[in-house]
VOPAGU-2260 file (C-alpha; in pm, 1 decimal, decimal comma):
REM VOPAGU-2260
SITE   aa  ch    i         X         Y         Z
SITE  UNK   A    0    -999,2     922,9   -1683,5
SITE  UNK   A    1    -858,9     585,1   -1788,1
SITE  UNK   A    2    -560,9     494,4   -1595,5
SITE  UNK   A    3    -295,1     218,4   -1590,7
SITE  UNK   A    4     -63,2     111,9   -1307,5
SITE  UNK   A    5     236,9     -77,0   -1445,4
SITE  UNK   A    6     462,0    -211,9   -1168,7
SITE  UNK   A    7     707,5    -496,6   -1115,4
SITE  UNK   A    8     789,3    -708,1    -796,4
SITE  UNK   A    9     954,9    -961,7    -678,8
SITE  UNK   A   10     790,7   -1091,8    -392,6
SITE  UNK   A   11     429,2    -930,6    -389,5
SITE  UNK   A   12     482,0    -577,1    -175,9
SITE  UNK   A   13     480,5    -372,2    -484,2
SITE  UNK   A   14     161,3    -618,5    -676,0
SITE  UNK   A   15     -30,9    -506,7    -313,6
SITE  UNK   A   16      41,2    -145,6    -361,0
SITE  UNK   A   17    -106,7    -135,8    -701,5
SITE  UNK   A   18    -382,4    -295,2    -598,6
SITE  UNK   A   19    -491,5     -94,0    -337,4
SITE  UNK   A   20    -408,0     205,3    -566,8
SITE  UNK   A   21    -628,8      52,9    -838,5
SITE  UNK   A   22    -923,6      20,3    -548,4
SITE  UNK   A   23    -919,5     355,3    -480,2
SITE  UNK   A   24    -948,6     472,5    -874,8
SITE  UNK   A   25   -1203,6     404,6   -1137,5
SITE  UNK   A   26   -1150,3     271,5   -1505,5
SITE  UNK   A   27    -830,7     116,0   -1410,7
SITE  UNK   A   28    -606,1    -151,3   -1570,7
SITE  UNK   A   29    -310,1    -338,3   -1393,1
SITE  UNK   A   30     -23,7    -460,0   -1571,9
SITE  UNK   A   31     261,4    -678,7   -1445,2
SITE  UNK   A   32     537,3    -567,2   -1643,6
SITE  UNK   A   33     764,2    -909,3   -1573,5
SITE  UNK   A   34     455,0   -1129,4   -1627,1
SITE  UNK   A   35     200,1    -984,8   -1921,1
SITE  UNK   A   36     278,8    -848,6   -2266,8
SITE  UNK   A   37     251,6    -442,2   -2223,9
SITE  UNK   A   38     -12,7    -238,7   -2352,2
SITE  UNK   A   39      12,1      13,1   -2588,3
SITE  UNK   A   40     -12,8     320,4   -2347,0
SITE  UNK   A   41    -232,9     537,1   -2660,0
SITE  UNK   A   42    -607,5     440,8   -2467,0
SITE  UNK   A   43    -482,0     531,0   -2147,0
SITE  UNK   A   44    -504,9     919,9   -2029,7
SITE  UNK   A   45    -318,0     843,2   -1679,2
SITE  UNK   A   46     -34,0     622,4   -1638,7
SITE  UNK   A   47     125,0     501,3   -1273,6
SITE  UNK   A   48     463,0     303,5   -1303,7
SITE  UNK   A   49     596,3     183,9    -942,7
SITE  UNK   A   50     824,1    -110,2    -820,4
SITE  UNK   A   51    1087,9    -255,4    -530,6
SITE  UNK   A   52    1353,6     -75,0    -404,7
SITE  UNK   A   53    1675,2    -378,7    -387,0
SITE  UNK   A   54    1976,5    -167,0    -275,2
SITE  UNK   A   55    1850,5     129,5    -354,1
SITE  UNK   A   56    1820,3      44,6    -744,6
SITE  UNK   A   57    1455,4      10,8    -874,6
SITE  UNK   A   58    1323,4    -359,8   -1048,9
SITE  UNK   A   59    1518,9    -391,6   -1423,0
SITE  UNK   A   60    1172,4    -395,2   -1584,3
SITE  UNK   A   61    1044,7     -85,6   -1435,6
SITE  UNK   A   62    1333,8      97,4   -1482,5
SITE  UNK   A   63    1368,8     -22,1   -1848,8
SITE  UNK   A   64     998,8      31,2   -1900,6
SITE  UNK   A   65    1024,4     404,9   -1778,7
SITE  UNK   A   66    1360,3     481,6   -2010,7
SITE  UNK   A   67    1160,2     288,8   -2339,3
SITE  UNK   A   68     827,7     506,5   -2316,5
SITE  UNK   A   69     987,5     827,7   -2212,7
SITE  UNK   A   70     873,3     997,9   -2518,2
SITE  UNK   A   71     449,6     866,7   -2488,3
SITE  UNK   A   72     468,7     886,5   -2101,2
SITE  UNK   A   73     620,2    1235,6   -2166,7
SITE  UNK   A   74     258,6    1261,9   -2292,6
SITE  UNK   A   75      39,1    1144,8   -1955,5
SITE  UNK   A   76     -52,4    1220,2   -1661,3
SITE  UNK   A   77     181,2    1048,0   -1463,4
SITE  UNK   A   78     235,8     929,0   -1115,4
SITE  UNK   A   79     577,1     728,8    -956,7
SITE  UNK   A   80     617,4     524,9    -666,1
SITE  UNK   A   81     887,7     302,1    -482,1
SITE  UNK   A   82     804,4      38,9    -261,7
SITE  UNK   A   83    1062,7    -131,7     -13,9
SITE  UNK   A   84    1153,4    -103,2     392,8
SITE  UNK   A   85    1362,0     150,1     422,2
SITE  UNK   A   86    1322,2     480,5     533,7
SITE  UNK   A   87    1081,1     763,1     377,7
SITE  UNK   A   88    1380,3     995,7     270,3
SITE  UNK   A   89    1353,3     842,1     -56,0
SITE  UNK   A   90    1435,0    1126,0    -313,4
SITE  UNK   A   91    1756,3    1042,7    -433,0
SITE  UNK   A   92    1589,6     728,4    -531,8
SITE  UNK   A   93    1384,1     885,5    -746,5
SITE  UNK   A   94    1627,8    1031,5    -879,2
SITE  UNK   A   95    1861,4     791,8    -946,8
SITE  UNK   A   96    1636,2     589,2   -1116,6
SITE  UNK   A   97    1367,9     736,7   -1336,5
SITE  UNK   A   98    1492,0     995,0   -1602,9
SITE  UNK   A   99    1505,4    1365,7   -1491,1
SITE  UNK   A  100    1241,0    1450,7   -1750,0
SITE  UNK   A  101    1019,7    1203,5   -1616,5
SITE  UNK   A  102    1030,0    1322,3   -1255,4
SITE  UNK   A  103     980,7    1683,0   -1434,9
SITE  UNK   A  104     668,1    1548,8   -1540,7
SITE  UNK   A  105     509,9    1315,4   -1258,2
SITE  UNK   A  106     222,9    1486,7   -1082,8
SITE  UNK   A  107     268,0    1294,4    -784,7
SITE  UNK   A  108     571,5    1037,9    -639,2
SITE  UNK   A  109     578,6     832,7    -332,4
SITE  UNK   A  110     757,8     596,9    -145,7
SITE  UNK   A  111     509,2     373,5      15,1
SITE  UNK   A  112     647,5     102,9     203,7
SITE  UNK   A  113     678,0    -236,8     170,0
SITE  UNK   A  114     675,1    -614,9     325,4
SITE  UNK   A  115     915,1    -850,9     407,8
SITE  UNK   A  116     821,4   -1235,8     450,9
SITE  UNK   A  117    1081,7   -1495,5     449,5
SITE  UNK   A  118     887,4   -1706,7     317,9
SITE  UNK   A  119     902,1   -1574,3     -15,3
SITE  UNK   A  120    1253,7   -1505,8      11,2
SITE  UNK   A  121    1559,3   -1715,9     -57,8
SITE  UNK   A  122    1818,8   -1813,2     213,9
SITE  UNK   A  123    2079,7   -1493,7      31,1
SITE  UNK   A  124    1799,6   -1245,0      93,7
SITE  UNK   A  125    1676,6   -1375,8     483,2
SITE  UNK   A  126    2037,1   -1332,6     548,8
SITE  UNK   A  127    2053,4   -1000,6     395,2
SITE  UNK   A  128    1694,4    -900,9     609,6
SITE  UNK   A  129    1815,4   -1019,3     944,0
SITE  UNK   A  130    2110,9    -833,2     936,5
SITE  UNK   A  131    1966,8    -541,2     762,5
SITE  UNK   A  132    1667,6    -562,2    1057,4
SITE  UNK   A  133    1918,0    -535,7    1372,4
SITE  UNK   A  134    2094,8    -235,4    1213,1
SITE  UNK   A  135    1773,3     -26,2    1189,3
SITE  UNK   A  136    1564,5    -218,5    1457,7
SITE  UNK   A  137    1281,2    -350,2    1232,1
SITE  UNK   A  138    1098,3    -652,7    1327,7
SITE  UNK   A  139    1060,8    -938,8    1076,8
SITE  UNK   A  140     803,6   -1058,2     908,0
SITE  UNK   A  141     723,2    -637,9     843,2
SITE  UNK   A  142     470,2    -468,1     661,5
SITE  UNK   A  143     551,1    -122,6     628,0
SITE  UNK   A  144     289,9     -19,9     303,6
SITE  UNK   A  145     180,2     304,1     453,1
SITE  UNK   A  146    -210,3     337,7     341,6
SITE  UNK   A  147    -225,9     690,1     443,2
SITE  UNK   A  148      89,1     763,1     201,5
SITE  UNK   A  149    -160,1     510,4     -76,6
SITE  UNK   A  150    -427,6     772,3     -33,8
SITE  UNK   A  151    -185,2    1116,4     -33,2
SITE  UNK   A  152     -19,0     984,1    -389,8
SITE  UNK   A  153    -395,2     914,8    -482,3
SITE  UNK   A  154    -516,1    1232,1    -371,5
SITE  UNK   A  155    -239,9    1461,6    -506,9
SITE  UNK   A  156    -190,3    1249,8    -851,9
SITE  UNK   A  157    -615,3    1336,9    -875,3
SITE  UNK   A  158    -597,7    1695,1    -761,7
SITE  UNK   A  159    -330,7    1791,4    -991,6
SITE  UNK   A  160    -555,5    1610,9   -1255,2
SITE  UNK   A  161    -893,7    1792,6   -1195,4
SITE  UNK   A  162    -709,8    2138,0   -1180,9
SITE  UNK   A  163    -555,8    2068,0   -1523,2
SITE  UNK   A  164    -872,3    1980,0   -1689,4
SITE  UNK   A  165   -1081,8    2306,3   -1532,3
């Protein structure tokens, strides 16, 4: 099954997700959609669209990316995840920003964590982090990418796949 995993980020977390997504599939391609020119989405029989969570609204080009294709991803197998630190609870995110017919369709969604290092962040976001840190207690630098919830979005996004094809 060839598979793409489009994603956005700002500062790497949601890059490293897709990679280690992309390690655990076969025939996969990896596209940067604030970097690279986007593929056309007609070779692919799989798609994967993920980004950052920034107060609770998803990366621009993701989110404009998932409202633009609606009609070909309506067409895929697809699979949706957020990245970011906060907590797992994260369905109203999806909800808030992918389309409901989207979320109708994904196979498989996660929220799977994220990092925070100040050095890749400007003085307006370390600010942001330290104060956001001694409300819920997290330590800084953090790495929260949760490699068991990489696997279970793998897993289910797969599953659901081989049981639609038998």
């Amino acid at each position: 099954m060839k598979t793409i995993i489009l994603y956005a980020t700002r500062h790497g977390a949601s890059r490293e997700i897709a990679e280690r997504i992309a390690s655990q599939w076969e025939d996969v391609t990896l596209c940067d959609l604030r970097q690279t020119v986007k593929p056309s989405l007609d070779g692919f029989d799989c798609v994967i669209i993920g980004g950052p969570l920034y107060a609770g609204k998803l990366l621009k080009p993701v989110k404009d990316y998932a409202q633009n294709h609606e009609p070909v991803l309506l067409g895929k197998r697809l699979g949706l995840f957020l990245s970011g630190l906060g907590p797992e609870g994260t369905a109203r995110f999806f909800d808030t920003n992918f389309p409901p017919v989207l979320l109708e369709k994904a196979k498989s969604m996660a929220f799977l964590g994220g990092i925070y290092d100040p050095a890749r962040c400007g003085m307006a976001e370390r600010l942001i982090m330290m104060l956001i840190s001694k409300i819920q207690k997290l330590p800084l630098p953090a790495n929260t990418i949760r490699e068991d919830g990489i696997t279970a979005f793998i897993a289910e996004l797969k599953s659901e796949t081989a049981s639609e094809e038998t």
